[in-house]
C-alpha positions in Angstrom: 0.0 0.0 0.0 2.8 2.5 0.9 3.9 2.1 -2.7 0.6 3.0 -4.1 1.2 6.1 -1.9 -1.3 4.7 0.8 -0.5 4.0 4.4 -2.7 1.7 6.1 -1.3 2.1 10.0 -3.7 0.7 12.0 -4.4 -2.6 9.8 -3.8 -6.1 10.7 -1.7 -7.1 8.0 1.1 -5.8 6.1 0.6 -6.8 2.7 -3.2 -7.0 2.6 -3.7 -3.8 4.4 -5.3 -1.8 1.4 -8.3 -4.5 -0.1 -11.8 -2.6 -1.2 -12.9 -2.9 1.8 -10.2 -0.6 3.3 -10.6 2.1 0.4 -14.8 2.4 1.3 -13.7 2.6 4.8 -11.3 5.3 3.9 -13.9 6.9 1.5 -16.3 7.3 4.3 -14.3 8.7 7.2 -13.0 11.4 4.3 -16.9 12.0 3.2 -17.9 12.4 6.5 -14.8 14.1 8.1 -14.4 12.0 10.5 -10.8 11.0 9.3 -9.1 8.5 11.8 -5.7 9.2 10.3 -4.9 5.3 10.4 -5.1 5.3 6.8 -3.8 8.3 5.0 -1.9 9.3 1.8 1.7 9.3 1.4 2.8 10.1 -2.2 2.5 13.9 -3.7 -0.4 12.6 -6.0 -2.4 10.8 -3.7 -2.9 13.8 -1.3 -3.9 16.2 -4.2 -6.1 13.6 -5.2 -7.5 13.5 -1.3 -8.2 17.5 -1.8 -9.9 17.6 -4.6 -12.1 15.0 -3.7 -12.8 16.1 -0.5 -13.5 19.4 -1.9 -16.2 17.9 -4.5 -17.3 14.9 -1.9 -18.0 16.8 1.3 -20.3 19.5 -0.1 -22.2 16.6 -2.2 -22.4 14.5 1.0 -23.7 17.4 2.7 -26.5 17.9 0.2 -27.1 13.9 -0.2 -27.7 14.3 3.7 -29.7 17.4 3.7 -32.2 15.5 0.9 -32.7 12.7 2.9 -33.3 14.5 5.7 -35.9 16.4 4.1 -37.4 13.3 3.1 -37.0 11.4 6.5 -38.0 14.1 9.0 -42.0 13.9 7.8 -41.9 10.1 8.6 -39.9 10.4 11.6 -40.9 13.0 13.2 -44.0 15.2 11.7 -46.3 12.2 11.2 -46.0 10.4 14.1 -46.7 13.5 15.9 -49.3 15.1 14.8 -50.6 11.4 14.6 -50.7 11.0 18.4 -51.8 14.8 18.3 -55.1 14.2 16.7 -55.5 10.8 17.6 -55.3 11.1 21.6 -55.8 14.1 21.7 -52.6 15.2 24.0 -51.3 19.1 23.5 -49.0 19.4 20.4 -46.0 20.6 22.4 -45.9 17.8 25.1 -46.5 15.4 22.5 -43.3 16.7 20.7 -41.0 17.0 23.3 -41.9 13.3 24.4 -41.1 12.8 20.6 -38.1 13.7 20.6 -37.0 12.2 24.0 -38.2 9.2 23.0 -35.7 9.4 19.6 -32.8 10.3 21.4 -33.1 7.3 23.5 -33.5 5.3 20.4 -30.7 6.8 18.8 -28.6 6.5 22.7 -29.4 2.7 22.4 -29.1 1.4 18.2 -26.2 3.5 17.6 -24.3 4.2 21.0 -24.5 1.1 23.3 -25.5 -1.4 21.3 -22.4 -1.5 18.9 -20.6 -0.5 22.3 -21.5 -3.7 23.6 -20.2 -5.2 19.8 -17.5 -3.3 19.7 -16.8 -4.6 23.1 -17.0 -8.1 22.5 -14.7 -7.9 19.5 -12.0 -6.0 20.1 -10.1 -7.8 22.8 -8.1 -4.7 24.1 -11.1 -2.4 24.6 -13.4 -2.2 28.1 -17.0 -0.6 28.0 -16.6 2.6 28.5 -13.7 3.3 25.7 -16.5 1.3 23.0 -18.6 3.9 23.9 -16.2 6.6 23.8 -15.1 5.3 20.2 -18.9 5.0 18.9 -19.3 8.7 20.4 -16.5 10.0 18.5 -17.4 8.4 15.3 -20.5 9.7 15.3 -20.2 13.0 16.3 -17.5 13.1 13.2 -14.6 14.3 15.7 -12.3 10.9 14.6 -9.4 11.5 17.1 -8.2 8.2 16.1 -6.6 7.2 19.1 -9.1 3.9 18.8 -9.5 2.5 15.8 -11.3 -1.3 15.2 -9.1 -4.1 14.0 -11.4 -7.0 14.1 -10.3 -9.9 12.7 -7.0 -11.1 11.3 -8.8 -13.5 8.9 -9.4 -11.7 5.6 -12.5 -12.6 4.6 -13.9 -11.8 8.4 -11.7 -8.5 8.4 -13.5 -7.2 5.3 -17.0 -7.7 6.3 -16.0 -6.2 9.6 -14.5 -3.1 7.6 -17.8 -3.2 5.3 -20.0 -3.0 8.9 -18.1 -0.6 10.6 -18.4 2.2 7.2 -22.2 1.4 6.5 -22.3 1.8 10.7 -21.0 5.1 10.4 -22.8 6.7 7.5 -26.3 5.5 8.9 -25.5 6.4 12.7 -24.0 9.6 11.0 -27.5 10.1 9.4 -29.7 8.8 13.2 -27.6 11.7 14.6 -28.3 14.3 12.3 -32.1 13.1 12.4 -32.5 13.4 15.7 -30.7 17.0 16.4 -32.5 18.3 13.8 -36.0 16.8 15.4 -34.7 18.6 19.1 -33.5 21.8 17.2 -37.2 22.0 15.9 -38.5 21.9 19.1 -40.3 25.4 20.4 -38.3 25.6 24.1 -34.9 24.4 22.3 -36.0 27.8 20.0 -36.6 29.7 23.3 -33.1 28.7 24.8 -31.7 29.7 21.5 -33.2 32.8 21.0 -32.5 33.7 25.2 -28.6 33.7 24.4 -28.9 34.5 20.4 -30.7 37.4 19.6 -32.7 37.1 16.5 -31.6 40.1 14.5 -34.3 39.0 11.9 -36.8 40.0 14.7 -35.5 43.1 15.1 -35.3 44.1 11.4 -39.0 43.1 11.6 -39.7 45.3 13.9 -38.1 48.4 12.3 -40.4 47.3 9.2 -43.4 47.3 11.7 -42.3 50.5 13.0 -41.7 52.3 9.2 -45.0 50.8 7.7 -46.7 51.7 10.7 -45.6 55.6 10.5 -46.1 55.9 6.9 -50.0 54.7 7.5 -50.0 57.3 10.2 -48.7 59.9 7.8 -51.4 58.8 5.2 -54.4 58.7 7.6 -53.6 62.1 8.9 -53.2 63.6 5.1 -56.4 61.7 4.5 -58.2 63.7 7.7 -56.6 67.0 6.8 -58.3 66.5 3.5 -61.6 65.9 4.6 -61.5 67.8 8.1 -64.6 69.8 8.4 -63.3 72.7 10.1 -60.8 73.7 6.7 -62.4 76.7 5.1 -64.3 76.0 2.1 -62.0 77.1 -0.5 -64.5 79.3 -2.7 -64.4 82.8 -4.6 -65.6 85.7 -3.5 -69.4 86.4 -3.5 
């Protein structure tokens, strides 16, 4: 691999330490910046080649993201709400935030401890808490790469582990952004917002308030000068 101007640190195995597998793995942690630094370029070519296609792969990952998103949050979170809203009848707010609690515990469970507890069981070295720590980091697209998953020495074994661990990431990667953006949505995590964030698109609403307001002043008393009855009649002399 290091003569292809690839170095694969953190692999298992010195000749077989660049397969397909290895490249998607790399592909993903660059697409989704999470970047492990086990694997990175060595030769001149191979790191223009990692710039450019970060620069054309991140922005189109961000707007493959943003689409599904768009298409997921009316299943995930609108439907189900206003679902329970009509249904049962329960106030729309209380009914949301339980909405979204209720995600981030889902979310908390499929894609933190759950693969923890994998993660846990298959890498020999690691103890609970750092499977959690290294599922927390993935996801959260920091990558300090100071744990990275080996898995199996067995090729065929250490590919499909390599082929888990990327699809892992790019749908936890997804869960994550689903479920911030169903908690940003929510009216009191606005409020808290708004409290240390002033919204400057209020204010600008206001001075439009304020201008359209004046100017209707100004019209309404040009309109009562006009028409006031005590003007003297403007007529010729008799």
């Amino acid at each position: 691999a290091g003569n292809y101007g690839v170095s694969g640190l953190g692999n298992v195995s010195g000749d077989e330490n660049w397969e397909f597998t290895s490249a998607l793995f790399f592909t993903a942690s660059v697409l989704t910046t999470t970047g492990y630094g086990h694997i990175v370029p060595l030769s001149d070519g191979g790191k223009i080649f990692c710039i450019l296609y970060s620069l054309l792969g991140i922005p189109m990952t961000l707007l493959f993201l943003g689409c599904l998103l768009q298409h997921l949050l009316p299943l995930v979170s609108y439907r189900p709400v206003q679902y329970i809203h009509i249904r049962w009848g329960f106030s729309l707010a209380h009914v949301a935030l339980a909405h979204a609690a209720g995600l981030g515990l889902a979310t908390l469970g499929l894609f933190i401890l759950i693969p923890a507890i994998c993660f846990w069981a298959l890498e020999g070295t690691w103890n609970f808490l750092e499977s959690v720590y290294f599922c927390f980091i993935s996801l959260s697209t920091i990558g300090l790469g100071d744990y990275v998953p080996k898995g199996s020495s067995q090729p065929p074994l250490h590919e499909l582990y390599e082929l888990s661990i990327t699809c892992y990431l790019l749908v936890g990667l997804l869960a994550m952004i689903l479920t911030l953006e169903t908690a940003y949505r929510l009216r009191e995590v606005r409020a808290f917002i708004h409290f240390f964030v002033p919204a400057r698109e209020s204010l600008q609403d206001d001075d439009d308030h304020v201008e359209i307001l004046a100017r209707d002043q100004f019209a309404l008393a040009t309109v009562s000068r006009t028409h006031s009855p005590d003007r003297p009649s403007e007529r010729g002399p008799t």
